[in-house]
C-alpha positions as CSV (number, residue, x, y, z in Angstrom):
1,X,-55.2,6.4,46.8
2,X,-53.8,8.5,44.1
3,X,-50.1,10.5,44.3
4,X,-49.9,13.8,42.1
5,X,-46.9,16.7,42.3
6,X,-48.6,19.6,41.9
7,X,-48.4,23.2,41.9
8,X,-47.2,24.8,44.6
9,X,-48.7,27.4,46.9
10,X,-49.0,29.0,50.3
11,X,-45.9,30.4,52.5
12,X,-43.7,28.4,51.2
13,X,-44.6,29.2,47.7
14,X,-40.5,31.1,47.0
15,X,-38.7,28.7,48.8
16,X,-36.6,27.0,45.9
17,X,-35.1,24.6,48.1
18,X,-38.4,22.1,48.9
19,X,-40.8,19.9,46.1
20,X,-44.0,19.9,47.6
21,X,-45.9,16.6,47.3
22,X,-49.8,16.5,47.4
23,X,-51.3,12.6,48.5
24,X,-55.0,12.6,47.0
25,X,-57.1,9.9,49.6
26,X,-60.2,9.3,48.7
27,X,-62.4,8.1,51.1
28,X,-66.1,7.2,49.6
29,X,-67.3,4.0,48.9
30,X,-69.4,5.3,46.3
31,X,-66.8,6.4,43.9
32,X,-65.6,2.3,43.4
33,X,-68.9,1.5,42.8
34,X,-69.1,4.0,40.4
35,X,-65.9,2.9,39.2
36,X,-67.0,-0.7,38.7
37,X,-69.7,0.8,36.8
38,X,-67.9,2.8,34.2
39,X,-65.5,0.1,33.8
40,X,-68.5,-2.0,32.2
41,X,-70.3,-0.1,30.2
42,X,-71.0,-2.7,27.6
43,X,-73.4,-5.4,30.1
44,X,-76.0,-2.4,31.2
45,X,-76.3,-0.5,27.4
46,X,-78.8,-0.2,25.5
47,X,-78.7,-0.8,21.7
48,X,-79.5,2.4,20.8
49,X,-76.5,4.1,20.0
50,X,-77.2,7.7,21.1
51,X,-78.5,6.5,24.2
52,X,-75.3,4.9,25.0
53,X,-73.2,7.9,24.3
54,X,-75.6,9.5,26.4
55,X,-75.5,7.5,29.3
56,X,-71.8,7.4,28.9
57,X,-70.6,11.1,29.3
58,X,-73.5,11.4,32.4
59,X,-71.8,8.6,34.0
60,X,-68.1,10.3,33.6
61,X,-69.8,13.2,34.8
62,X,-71.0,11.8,37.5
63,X,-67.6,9.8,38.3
64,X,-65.6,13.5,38.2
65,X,-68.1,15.2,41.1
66,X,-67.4,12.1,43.0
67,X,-63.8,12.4,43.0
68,X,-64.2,16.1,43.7
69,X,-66.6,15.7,46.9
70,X,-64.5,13.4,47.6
71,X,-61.2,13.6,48.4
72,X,-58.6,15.1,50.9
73,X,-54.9,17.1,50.4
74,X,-52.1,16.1,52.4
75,X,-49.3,18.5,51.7
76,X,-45.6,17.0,53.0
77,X,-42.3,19.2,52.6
78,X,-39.4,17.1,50.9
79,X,-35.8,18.9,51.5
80,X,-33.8,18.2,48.0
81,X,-31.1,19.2,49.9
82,X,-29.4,20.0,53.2
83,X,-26.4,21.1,51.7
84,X,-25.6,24.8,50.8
85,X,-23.9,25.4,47.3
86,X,-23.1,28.8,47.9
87,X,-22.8,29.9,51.6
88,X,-22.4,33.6,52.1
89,X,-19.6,33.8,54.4
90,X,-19.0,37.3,54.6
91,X,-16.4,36.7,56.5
92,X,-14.3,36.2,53.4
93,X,-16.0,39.0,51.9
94,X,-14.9,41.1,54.8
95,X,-11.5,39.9,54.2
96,X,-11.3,41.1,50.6
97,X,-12.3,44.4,51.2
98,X,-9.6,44.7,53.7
99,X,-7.4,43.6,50.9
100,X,-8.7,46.0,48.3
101,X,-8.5,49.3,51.0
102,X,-4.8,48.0,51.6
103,X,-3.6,48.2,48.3
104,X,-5.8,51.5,47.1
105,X,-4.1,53.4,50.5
106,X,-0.2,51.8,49.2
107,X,-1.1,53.1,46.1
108,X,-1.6,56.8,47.0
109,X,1.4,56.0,49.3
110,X,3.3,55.5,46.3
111,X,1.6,58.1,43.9
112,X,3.4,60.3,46.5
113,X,6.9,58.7,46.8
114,X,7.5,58.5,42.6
115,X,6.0,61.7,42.5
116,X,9.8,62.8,43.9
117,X,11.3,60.8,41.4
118,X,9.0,62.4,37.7
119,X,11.8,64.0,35.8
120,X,11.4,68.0,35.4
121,X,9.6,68.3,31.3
122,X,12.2,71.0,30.7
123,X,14.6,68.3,30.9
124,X,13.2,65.6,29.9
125,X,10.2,66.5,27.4
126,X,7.1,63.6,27.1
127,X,8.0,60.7,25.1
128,X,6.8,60.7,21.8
129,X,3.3,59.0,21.3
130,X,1.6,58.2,17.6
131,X,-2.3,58.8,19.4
132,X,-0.8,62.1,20.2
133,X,0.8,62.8,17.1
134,X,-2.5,62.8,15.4
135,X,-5.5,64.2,17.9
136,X,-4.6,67.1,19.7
137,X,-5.5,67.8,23.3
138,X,-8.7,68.6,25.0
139,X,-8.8,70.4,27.8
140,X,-12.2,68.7,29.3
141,X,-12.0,65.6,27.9
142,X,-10.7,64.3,31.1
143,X,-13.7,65.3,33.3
144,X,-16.0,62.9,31.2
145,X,-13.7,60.5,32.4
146,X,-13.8,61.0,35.6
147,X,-17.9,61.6,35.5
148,X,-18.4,57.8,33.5
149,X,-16.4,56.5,36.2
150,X,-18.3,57.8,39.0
151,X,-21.3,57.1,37.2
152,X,-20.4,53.4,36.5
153,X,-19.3,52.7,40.3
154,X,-22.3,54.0,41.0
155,X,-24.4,51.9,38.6
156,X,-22.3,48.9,39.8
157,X,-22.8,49.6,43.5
158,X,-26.7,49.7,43.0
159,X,-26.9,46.2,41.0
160,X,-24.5,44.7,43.9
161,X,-26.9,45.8,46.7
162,X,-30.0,44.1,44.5
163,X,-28.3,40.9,43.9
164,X,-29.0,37.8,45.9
165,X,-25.5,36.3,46.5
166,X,-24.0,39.5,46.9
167,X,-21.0,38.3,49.3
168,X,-19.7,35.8,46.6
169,X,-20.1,38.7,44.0
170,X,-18.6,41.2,46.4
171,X,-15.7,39.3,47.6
172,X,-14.5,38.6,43.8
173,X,-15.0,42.4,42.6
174,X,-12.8,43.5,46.0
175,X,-10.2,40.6,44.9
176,X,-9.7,41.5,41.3
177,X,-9.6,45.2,42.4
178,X,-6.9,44.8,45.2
179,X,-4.7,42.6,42.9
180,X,-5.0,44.8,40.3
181,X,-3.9,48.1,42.2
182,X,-1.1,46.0,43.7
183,X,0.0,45.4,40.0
184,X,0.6,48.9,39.9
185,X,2.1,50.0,43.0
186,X,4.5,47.6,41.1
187,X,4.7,49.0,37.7
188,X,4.5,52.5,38.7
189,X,7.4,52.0,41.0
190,X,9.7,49.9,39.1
191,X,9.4,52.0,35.7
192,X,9.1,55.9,36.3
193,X,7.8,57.8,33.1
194,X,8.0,61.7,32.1
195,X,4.8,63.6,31.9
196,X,3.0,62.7,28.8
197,X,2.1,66.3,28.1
198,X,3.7,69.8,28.7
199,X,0.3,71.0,30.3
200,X,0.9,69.0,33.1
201,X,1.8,70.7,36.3
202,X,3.0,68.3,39.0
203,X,3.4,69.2,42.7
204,X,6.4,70.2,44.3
205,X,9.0,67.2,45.3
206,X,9.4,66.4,49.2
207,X,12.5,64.7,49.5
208,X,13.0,65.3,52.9
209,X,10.0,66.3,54.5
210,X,7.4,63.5,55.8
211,X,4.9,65.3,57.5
212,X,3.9,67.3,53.9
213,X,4.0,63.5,52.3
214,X,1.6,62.4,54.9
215,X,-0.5,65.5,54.6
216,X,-0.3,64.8,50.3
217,X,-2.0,60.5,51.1
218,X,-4.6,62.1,53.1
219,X,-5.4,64.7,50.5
220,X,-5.5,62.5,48.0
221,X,-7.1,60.0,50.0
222,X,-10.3,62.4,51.0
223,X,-11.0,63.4,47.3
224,X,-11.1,60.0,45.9
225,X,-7.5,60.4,43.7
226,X,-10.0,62.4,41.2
227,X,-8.8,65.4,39.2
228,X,-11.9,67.0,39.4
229,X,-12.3,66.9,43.3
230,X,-8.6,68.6,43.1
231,X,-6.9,66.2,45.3
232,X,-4.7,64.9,42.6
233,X,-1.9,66.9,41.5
234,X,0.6,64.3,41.3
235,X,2.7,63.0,38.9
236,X,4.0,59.9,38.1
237,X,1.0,57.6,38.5
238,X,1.5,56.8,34.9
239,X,2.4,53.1,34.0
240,X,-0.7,52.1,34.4
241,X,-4.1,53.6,34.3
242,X,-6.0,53.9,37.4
243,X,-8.9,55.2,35.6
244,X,-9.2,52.4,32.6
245,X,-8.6,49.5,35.5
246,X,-12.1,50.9,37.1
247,X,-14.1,51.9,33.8
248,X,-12.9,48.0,32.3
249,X,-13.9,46.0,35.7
250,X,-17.0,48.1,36.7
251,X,-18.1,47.5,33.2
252,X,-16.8,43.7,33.5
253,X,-19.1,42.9,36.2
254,X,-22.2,45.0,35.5
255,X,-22.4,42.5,32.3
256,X,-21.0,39.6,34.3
257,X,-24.1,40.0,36.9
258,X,-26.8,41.3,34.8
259,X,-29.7,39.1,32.8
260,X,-28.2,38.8,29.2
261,X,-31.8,40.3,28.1
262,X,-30.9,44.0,29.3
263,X,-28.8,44.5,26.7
264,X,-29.8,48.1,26.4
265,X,-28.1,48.8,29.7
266,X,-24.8,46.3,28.9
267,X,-24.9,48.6,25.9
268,X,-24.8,52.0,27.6
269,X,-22.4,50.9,30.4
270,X,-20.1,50.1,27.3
271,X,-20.5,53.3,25.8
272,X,-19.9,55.0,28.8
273,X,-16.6,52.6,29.8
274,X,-15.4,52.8,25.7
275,X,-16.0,56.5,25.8
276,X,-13.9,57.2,29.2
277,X,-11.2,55.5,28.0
278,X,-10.4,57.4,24.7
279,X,-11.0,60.6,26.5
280,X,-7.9,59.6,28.6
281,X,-5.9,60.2,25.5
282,X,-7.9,62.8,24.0
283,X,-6.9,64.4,27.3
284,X,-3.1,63.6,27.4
285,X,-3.0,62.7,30.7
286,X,-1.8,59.5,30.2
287,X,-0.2,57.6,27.5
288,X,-1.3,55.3,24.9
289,X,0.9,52.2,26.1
290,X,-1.0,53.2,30.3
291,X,-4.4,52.5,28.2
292,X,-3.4,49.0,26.7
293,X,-1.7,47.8,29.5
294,X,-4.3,48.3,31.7
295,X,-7.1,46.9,30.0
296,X,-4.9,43.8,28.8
297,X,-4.8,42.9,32.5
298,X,-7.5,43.7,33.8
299,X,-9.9,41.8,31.4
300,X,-7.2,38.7,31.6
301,X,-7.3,38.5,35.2
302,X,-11.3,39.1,35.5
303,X,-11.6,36.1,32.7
304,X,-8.8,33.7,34.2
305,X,-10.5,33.9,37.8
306,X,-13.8,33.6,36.6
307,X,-13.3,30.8,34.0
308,X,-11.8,29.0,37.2
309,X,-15.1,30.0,39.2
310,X,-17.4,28.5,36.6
311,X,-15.8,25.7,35.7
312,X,-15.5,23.1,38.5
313,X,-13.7,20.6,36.5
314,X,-10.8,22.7,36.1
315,X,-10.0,23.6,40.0
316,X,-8.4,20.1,40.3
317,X,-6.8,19.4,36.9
318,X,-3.4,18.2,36.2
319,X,-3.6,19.8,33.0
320,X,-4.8,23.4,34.0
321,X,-2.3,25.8,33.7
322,X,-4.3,28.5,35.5
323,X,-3.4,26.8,38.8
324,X,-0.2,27.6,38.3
325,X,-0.9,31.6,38.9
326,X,0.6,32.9,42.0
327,X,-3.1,33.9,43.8
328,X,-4.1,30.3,43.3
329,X,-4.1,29.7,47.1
330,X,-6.0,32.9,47.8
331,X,-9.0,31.6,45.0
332,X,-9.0,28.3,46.7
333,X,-9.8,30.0,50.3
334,X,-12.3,31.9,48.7
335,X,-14.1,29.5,46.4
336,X,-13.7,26.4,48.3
337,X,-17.3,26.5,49.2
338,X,-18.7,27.5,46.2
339,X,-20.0,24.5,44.2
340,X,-21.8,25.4,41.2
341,X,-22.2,29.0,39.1
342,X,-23.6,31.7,40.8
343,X,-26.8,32.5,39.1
344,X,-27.7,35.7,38.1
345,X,-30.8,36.5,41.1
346,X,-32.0,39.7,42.4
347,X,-33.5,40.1,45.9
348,X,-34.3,43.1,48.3
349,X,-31.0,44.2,50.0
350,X,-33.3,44.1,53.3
351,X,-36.0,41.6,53.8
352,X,-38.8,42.2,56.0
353,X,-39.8,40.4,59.8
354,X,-41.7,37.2,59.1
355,X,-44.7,38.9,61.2
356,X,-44.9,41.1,58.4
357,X,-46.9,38.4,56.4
358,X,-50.1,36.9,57.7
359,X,-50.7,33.2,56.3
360,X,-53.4,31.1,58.2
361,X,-51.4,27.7,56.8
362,X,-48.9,27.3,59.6
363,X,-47.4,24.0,58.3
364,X,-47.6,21.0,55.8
365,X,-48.6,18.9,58.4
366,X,-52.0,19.5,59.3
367,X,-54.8,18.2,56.5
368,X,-56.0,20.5,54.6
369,X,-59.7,19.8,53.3
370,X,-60.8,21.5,50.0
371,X,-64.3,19.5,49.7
372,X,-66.6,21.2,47.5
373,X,-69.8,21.5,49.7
């Protein structure tokens, strides 16, 4: 009896987490006397050379049908493993989208509350900014920022849907993007900046009238805090930018999540992130210091939390200093089941009934004969 891994095939053929093993049992007396007769060649030859080569290659010939006629398959299933590395729980997932929704609604919230506090330009004109100094405004500029956004989110939301451990993926990108937002109902609120052009035209201040505040989240709410929609017409919003948080981490996990060979879409998604960014200031509608500040944190918190996701040795070092960040305890919760890098696989987002493919091999158990007749 013989024992060969081979190939694998049948209904089980994708399954990643099962070797297949394939026992060869041969069950013909002829092939060992066959055998006992290639293994001594030497008492039966003749002295003729040729002729010995001759009968030589009919015999192995002859030994190769033998083994072919003869034998049977039995295919067994081995689990590697009955642990899951990276369990959905979209639970968690669920969780962090609450958390992202929370922040992006406090955020409008306070868009309208400093909005009361922007100083009038007549009083106190824009600060003065060098990128500003030397490229004058453009008065469209900002709507190609506002269309590579959309158009990134988009391409992001597409590649999420096709991805295979989408709830691990998903769960980070909501993370990040809550934490981020709550970062600058922080800044925002604590630092209050004049407008960084004269063209801007905020709306008029509520200071004592909550029902028109209410009415200004919900507006702004319902057209996606876009210019172009015309549900922002706030001020205030400044320190720092909204739109260079999305355009860096939609572009941040597009390449993150992607095969490293499509580089020609890593490279338009770059364009179109690098481009909606300077037209931010070719625009004037927000200032140079907004730009840097944003993408400084936003690329150092996507790195920090995902050099801790990759890296299982440093979760539990004494000498990591990235434990020592505040939403440690919130990474832990999240990542606590997730053992190893999540690999970069695509699958449908909806997979079809079992009934929908027709295999006659039921299970590894039964023997299955492939005798050459």
């Amino acid at each position: 009896m013989a024992v060969s891994q081979l190939p694998d095939s049948g209904e089980h053929s994708n399954d990643s987490s099962y070797q297949h093993v394939e026992v060869m049992v041969t069950d013909s007396p002829h092939m060992q006397t066959t055998s006992s007769r290639l293994t001594h060649p030497s008492q039966d030859a003749p002295d003729n050379g040729h002729q010995d080569n001759g009968r030589s290659s009919r015999l192995s010939r002859g030994f190769a049908k033998v083994l072919r006629k003869n034998q049977d398959y039995i295919r067994i299933r081995v689990p590697e493993s009955r642990l899951d590395r990276l369990p959905p729980e979209w639970w968690k997932t669920g969780l962090t989208f609450l958390w992202a929704g929370f922040n992006l609604f406090c955020t409008t919230v306070m868009i309208t509350v400093v909005n009361d506090r922007v100083p009038d330009k007549s009083v106190n004109p824009p600060l003065p900014d060098k990128f500003f100094d030397y490229v004058p405004r453009v008065e469209w500029a900002f709507t190609i920022t506002e269309v590579n956004g959309m158009i990134l989110v988009m391409a992001w939301f597409i590649q999420w849907l096709l991805l295979k451990h989408k709830s691990i993926i998903g769960r980070r990108f909501f993370f990040l993007m809550g934490t981020l937002y709550l970062y600058r109902i922080i800044t925002m609120y604590i630092t209050t900046l004049p407008v960084p052009s004269m063209h801007m035209n905020c709306a008029p201040k509520l200071y004592d009238d909550p029902i028109g505040k209410v009415h200004r989240v919900l507006q702004l709410l319902s057209g996606g805090g876009l210019s172009i929609t015309g549900s922002h017409m706030m001020c205030g919003d400044f320190l720092y930018s909204g739109h260079t948080v999305m355009l860096t981490l939609t572009f941040l996990f597009i390449r993150e999540y992607s095969p490293r060979s499509l580089w020609w879409y890593h490279l338009i998604c770059w364009f179109l992130s690098a481009v909606g960014v300077v037209c931010i200031l070719v625009a004037h509608e927000h200032y140079s210091v907004d730009v840097i500040v944003a993408y400084f944190i936003t690329t150092r918190l996507f790195w920090w939390y995902h050099t801790l996701a990759n890296n299982q040795s440093l979760r539990d070092s004494p000498h990591n200093y990235l434990n020592r960040v505040w939403w440690r305890f919130f990474f832990r919760f999240m990542e606590r089941n997730v053992t190893t890098t999540v690999p970069c696989t695509f699958s449908w987002p909806l997979s079809l009934p079992a009934t929908c493919f027709k295999n006659p091999c039921r299970r590894y158990s039964k023997v299955q004969s492939v005798r050459e007749e």
